[in-house]
C-alpha positions in Angstrom: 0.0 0.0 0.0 1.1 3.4 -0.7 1.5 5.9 2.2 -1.4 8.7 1.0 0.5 11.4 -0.3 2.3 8.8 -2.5 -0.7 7.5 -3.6 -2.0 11.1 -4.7 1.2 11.6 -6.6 0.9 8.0 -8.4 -2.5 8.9 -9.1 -1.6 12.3 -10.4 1.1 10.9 -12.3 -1.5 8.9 -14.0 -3.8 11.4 -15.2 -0.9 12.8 -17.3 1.1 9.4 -18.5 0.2 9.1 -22.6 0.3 5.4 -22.0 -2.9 5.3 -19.7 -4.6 7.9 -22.3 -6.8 5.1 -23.8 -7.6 4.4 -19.9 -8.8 7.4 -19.4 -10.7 8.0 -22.6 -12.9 4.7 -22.1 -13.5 5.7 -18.8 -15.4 9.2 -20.2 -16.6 7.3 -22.5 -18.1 4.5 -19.9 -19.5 7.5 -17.9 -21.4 8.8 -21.1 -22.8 5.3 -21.9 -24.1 5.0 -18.0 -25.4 8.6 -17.7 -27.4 8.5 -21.5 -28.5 4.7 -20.8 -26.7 3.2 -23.8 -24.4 0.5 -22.2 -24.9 -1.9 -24.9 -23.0 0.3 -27.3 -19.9 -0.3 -25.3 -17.3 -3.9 -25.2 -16.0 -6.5 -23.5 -12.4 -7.0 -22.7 -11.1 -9.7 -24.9 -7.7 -10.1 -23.9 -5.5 -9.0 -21.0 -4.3 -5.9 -21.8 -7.9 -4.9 -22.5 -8.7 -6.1 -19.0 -5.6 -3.7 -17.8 -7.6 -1.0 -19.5 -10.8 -2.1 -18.2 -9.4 -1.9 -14.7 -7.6 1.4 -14.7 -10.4 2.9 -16.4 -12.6 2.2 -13.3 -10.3 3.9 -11.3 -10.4 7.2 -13.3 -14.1 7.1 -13.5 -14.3 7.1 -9.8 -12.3 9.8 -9.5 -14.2 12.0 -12.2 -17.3 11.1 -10.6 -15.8 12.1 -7.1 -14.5 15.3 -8.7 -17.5 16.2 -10.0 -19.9 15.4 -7.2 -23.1 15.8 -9.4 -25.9 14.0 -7.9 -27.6 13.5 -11.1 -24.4 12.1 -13.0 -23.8 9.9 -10.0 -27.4 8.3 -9.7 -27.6 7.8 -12.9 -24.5 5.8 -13.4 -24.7 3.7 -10.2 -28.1 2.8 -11.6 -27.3 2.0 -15.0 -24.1 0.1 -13.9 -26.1 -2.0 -11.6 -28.6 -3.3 -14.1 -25.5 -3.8 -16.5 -23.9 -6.4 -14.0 -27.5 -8.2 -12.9 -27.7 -8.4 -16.4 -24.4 -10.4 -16.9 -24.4 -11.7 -14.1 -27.7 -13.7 -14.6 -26.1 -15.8 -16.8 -22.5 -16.8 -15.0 -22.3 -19.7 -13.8 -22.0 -20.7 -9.9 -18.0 -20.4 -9.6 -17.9 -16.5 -11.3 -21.1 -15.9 -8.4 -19.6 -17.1 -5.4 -16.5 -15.4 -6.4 -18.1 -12.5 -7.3 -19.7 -12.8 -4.4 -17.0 -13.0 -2.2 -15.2 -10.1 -3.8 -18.3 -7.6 -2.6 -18.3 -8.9 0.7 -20.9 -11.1 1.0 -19.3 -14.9 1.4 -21.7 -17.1 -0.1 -21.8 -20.6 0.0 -23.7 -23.2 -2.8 -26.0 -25.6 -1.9 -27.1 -27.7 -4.6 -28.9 -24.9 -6.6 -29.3 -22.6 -4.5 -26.9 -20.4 -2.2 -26.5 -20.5 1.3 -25.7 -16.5 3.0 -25.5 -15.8 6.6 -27.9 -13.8 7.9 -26.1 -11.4 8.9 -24.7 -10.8 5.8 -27.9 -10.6 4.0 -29.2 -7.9 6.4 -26.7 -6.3 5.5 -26.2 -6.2 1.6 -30.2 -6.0 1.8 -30.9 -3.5 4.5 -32.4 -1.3 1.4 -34.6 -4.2 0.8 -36.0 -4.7 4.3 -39.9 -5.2 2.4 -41.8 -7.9 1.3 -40.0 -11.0 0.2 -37.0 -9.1 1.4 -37.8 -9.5 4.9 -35.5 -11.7 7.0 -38.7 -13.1 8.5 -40.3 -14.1 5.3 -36.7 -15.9 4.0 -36.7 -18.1 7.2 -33.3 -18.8 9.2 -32.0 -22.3 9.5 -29.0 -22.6 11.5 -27.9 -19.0 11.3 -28.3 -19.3 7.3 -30.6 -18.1 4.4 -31.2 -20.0 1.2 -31.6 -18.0 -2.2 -32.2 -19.3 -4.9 -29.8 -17.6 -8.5 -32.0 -14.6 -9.6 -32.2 -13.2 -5.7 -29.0 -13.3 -5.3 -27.9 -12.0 -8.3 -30.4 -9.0 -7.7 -28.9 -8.6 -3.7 -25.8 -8.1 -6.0 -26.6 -5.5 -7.8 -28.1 -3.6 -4.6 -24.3 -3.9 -3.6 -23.0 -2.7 -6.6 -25.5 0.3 -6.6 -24.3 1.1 -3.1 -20.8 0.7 -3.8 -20.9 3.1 -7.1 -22.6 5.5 -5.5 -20.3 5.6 -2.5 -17.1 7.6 -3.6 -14.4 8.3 -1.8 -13.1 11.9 -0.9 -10.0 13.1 -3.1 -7.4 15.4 -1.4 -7.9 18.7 -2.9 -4.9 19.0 -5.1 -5.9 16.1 -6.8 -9.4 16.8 -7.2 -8.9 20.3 -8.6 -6.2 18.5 -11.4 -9.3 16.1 -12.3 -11.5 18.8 -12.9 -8.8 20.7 -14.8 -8.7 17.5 -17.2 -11.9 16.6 -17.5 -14.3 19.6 -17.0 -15.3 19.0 -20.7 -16.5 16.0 -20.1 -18.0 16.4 -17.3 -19.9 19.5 -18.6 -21.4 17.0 -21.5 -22.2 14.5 -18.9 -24.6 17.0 -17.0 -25.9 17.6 -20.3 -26.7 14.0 -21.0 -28.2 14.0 -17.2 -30.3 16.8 -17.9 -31.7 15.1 -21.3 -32.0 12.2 -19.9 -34.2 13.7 -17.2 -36.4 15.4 -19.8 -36.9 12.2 -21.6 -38.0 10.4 -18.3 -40.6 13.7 -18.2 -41.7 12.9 -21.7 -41.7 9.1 -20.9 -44.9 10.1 -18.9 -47.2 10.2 -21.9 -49.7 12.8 -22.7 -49.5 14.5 -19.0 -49.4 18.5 -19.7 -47.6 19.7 -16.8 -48.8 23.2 -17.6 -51.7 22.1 -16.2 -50.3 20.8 -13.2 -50.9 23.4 -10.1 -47.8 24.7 -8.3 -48.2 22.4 -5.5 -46.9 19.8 -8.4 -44.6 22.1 -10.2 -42.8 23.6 -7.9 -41.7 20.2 -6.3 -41.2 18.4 -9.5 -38.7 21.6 -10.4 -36.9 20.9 -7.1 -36.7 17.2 -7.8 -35.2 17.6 -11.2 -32.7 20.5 -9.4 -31.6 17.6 -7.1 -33.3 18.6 -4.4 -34.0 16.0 -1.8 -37.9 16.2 -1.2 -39.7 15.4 2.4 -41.7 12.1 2.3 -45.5 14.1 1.9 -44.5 15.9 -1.2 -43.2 12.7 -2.7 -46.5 10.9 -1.8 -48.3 13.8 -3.3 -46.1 13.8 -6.5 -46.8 9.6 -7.3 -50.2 9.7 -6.0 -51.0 12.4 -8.6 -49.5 10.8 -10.7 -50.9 7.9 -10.7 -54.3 9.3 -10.8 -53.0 10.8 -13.9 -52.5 7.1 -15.4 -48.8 7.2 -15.2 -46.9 3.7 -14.5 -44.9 2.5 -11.5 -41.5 2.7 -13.9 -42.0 5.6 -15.6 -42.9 7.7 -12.4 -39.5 6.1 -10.5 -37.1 7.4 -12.9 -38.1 11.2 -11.8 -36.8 10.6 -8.7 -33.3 9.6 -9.7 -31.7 12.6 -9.7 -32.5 12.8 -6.0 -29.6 13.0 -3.4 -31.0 10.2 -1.0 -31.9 8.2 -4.5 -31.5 4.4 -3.5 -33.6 2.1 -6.3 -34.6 -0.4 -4.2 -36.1 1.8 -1.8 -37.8 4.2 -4.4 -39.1 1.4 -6.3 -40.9 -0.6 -3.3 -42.1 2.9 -2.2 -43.6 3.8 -5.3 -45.0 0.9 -6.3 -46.7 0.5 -2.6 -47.9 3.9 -2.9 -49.6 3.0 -6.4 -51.0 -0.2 -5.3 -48.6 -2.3 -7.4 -47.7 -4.5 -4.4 -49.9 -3.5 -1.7 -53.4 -3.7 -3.4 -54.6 -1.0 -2.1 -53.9 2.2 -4.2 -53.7 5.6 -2.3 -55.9 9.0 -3.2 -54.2 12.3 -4.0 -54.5 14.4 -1.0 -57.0 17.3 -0.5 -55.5 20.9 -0.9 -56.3 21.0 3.2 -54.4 18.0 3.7 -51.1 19.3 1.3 -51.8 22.9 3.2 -51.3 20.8 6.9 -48.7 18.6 5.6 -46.4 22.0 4.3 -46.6 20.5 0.6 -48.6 23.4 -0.6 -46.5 26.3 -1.7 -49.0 29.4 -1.5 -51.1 28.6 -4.8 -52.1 31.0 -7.0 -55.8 32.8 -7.7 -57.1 29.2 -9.2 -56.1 27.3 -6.4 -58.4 29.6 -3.6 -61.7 28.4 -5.9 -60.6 24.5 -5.9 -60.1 21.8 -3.0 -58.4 19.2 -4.7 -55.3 19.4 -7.0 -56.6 17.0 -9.7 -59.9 19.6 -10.2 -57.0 22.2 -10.4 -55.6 19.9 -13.5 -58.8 19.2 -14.8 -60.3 22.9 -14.4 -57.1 23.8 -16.6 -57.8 21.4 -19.4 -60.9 24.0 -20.5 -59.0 24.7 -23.5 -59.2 21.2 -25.0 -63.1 21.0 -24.9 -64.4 21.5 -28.2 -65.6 24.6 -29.1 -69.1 24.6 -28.8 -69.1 23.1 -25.3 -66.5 26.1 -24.6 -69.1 28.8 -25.8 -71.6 26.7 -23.8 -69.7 27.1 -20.7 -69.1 31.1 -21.2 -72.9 31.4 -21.9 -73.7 29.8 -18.4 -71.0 31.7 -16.4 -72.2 35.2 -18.2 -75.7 33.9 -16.2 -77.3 33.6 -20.1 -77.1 37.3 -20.8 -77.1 38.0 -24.3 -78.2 36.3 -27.5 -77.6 32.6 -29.5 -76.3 34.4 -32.2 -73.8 35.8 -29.8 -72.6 32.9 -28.7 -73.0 30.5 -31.3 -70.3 32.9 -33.6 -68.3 34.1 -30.5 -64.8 33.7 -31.9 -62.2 31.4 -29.3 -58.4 32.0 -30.8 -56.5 35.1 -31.6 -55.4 36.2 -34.7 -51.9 36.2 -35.0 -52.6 40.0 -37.1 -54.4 41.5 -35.0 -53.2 45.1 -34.8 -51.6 47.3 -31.5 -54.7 50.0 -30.6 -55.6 51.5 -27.6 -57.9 50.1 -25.3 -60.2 53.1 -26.6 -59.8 52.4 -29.7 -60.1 48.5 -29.8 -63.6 49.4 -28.0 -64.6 51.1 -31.4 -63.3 48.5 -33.5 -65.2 45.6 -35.4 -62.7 42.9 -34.8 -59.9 42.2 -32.2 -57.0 44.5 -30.7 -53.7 43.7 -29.5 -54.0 46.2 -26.0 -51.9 46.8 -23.1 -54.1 47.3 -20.2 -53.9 47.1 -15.9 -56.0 44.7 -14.5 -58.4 47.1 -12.2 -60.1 44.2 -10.8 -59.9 40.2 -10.6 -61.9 37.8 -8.9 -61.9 34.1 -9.0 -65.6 32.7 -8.7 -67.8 29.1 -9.2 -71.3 28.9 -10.9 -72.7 25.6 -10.0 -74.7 23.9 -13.1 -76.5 20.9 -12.3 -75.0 19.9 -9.6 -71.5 20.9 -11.1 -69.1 23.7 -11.2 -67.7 26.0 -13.7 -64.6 27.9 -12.3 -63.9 31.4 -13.9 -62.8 34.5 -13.4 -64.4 38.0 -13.4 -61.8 40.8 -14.4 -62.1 44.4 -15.4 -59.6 45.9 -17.6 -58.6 49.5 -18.2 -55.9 52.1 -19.8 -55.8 55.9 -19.5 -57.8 56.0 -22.9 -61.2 55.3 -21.2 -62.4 57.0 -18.2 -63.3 54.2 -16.4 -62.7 50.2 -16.5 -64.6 47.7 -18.7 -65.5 44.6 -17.5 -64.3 41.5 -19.6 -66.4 38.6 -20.3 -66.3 35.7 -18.1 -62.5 33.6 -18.2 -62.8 29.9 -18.2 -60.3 29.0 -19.6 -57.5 29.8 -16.5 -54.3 30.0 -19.1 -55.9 33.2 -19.7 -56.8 34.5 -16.4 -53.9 33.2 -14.2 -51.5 36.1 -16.1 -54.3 39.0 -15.3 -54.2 37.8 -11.4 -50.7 37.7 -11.8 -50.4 41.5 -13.6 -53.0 42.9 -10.8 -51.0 41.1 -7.9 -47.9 43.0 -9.4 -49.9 46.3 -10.1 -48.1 45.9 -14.0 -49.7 46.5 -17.1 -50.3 43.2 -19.6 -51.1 43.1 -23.4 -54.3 41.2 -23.7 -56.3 40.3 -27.4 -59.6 40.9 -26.9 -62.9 41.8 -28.8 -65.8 44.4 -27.9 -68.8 42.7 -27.9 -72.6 43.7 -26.8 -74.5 42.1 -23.9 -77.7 44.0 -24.3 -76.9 47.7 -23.8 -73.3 46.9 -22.0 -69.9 47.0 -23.7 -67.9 43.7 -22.7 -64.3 42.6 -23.8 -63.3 38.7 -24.6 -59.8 38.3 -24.0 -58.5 35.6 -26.6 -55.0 35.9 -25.2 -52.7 37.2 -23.0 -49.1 38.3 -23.6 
């Protein structure tokens, strides 16, 4: 063994020799495959000085990884290694397990087909494992030992391997700073690669809009992908609305990845509890109350103080992909049925892409819509029940120093629209709004077909 300043001059001495170049360079190029989830592009050693290689290139990934200290990178590579190995590992045969075995610290012993572990070792290469099948008590103990059969002990393997990935060890600061002299390039493009590789796990989720989601759900989903360790409520909150969005067990346990705290085995038991997937017994989204008591809700916003649950926030939000006539249907009821079919039938729902800068003044006078920047004067949330059911909208007058006083717009259901005026009348600033004039009876009204 080398005393440790030796060793940090050996190793620094490394990261310069030419001869261990193609070391290092399969290394980054290891880490790439691990972080973008493409490990079946790379080799297999098929001699010894490829093996050489194979070793030494370990060593400086571990060190890049260490340097780096990106939670994201790490996570994803410990991850993507681990399934790598269960994958070859499945098909070894006994001799390669038992040593390989041996070499992670758990001595295992083989027993006809099966393989015998002390318990004490299997607590602890499974103490991320402690449910189900997992538990010690559901194994059984004969004589200090527990059987397994091949495929669990190849998968208490790979939780070993995870652990041991994702367990780096500190470098001495001289070194450390040299690493990330060499290889800040590649590192930059690895959390890249983390970052699209997060995305795709977003757009993995299917036809989910998150700019529907409320900000109870955005807020901590941003945190998440910033690598930002979440308390247990808002996680519950984030599967269970999930899952009563129809997203899958897998697809919902690769969000959390990029967490600090990420362990697999513990994610994946506690998401597919939550879900149902191996409890039975899938769990409701909570209540804005319950999310309010629990800390999980940020503050909302004006949509969220005329809603109780965060899935009617989602669904209250998906007005704009009604079709049309059901839309106009819904602005008739909320308008309390002022004003005539006609009106309604031909009231016009998207913006012109054309349609001229005027004042608000002057867009009252005009016979077709007005690009206008305006101050919200007023904003109100408000619910009109309709057979036993609610329409949520929002009442709003709008005004600019063209008209002496403010006009009142027509009724907002459609809360992409009226989230921005609460937000311009919180701020007291001005926003440019489409609208149209139109006539309820003897009253001057303006529909807002976009804002910004």
């Amino acid at each position: 063994m080398y005393p440790r300043g030796q060793l940090e001059s050996q190793l620094e001495k490394l990261l310069d020799d030419p001869l261990y170049g193609e070391a290092r360079a399969l290394a980054v190029e290891r880490l790439n495959a691990a972080v973008a989830d493409r490990m079946e592009s790379l080799g297999t050693p098929v001699d010894e000085r490829d093996e050489e290689m194979y070793m030494l290139s370990y060593l400086f990934s571990r060190l890049i990884l260490s340097a780096q200290a990106d939670t994201k990178v790490i996570n994803w590579v410990g991850v993507t290694e681990a399934l790598r190995a269960e994958r070859s590992l499945k098909g070894e045969e006994t001799s390669t397990l038992l040593y390989v075995s041996e070499q992670l610290g758990v001595p295992v012993k083989a027993v006809g087909e099966q393989f015998q572990v002390h318990y004490t070792a299997y607590l602890t290469a499974t103490k991320n494992l402690r449910t189900g099948k997992w538990k010690l008590v559901n194994r059984g103990v004969v004589d200090g030992k527990v059987m397994l059969d091949q495929r669990t002990l190849v998968r208490m393997l790979r939780e070993i391997v995870v652990e041991h990935l994702q367990d780096l060890p500190e470098l001495p600061g001289k070194l450390g700073k040299k690493v990330l002299e060499r290889f800040s390039n590649d590192m930059e493009n690895m959390q890249v690669m983390a970052k699209e590789r997060q995305e795709r796990a977003l757009r993995e989720l299917g036809q989910l809009d998150f700019g529907k989601a409320p900000p109870c759900f955005s807020g901590h989903l941003a945190d998440l992908q910033e690598g930002v360790n979440l308390p247990h409520p808002a996680r519950f909150f984030l599967t269970t609305f999930l899952t009563a969005l129809g997203q899958e067990p897998e697809q919902i346990m690769q969000l959390y990845a990029t967490a600090p705290d990420f362990k697999e085995s513990v994610t994946r038991y506690q998401v597919e509890h939550i879900t149902g997937k191996v409890s039975g017994a899938e769990y409701d989204t909570p209540s804005c109350s319950s999310l309010i008591s629990q800390g999980v809700c940020p503050g909302g916003n004006a949509l969220c103080r005329e809603i109780i649950h965060p899935l009617s926030y989602y669904r209250t939000m998906a007005e704009r992909e009604k079709p049309d006539g059901v839309k106009r249907k819904r602005l008739r009821l909320a308008a309390a049925g002022s004003g005539d079919a006609k009106l309604w039938a031909q009231l016009p729902l998207k913006a012109p892409a054309d349609a001229p800068p005027r004042s608000l003044a002057a867009a009252l006078r005009a016979d077709g819509p007005s690009r206008v920047a305006v101050q919200v004067e007023y904003f109100q949330g408000k619910r009109t029940k309709i057979d036993d059911k609610y329409i949520r909208w929002a009442s709003a007058r709008l005004v600019d120093d063209t008209v002496a006083r403010s006009v009142e717009a027509l009724p907002l259901t459609q809360w992409e629209l009226a989230l921005p005026l609460a937000h311009a009348k919180s701020r007291g600033e001005s926003v440019e709004v489409t609208l149209l004039p139109v006539k309820l009876g003897n009253q001057s009204r303006l529909h807002v077909l976009a804002v910004g």
